[in-house]
N, C-alpha and C positions, 0 to 999 in steps of 0.2 A: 812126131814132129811137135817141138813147141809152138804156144802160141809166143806173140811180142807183148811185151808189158807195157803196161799204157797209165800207170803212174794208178792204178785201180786195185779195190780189194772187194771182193766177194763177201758178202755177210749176210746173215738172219739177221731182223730186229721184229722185237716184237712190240706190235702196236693197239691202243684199243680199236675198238671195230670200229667206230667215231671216228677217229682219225683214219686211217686206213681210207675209210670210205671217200673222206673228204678230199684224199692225195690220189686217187685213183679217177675220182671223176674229175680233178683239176690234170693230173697228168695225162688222160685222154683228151680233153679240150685243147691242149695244151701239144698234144701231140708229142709226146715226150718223154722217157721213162719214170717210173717214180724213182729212183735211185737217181738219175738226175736231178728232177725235182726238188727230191732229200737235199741234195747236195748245194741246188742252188739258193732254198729256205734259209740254209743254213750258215751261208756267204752274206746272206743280205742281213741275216741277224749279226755277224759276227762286224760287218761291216756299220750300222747304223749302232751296234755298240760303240766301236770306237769312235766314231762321232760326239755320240752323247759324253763321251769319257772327256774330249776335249774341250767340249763346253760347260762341261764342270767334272775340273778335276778334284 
């Protein structure tokens, strides 16, 4: 039986141990997976770019 696809992709990333550590003790506090996590770091980056892109284009 399949599973249902949920708009998601399975991946390795390789990261230094620094980092790693620092998403791993924020995604436990956080209650949350690091892959979300990842995912939400990366909304908020993509999102206060375009900000800044509007206030100087």
């Amino acid at each position: 039986m399949r599973k249902k696809k949920r708009g998601y992709v399975r991946t390795t990333v390789s990261l230094p141990k620094d980092v790693w550590e620092e998403l791993r003790i924020e995604s436990i506090k956080k209650k949350t997976t690091m892959g979300e996590l990842i995912a939400r770091k990366l909304k908020e980056l993509k999102d206060l770019r375009s900000k800044l892109n509007m206030v100087n284009p």
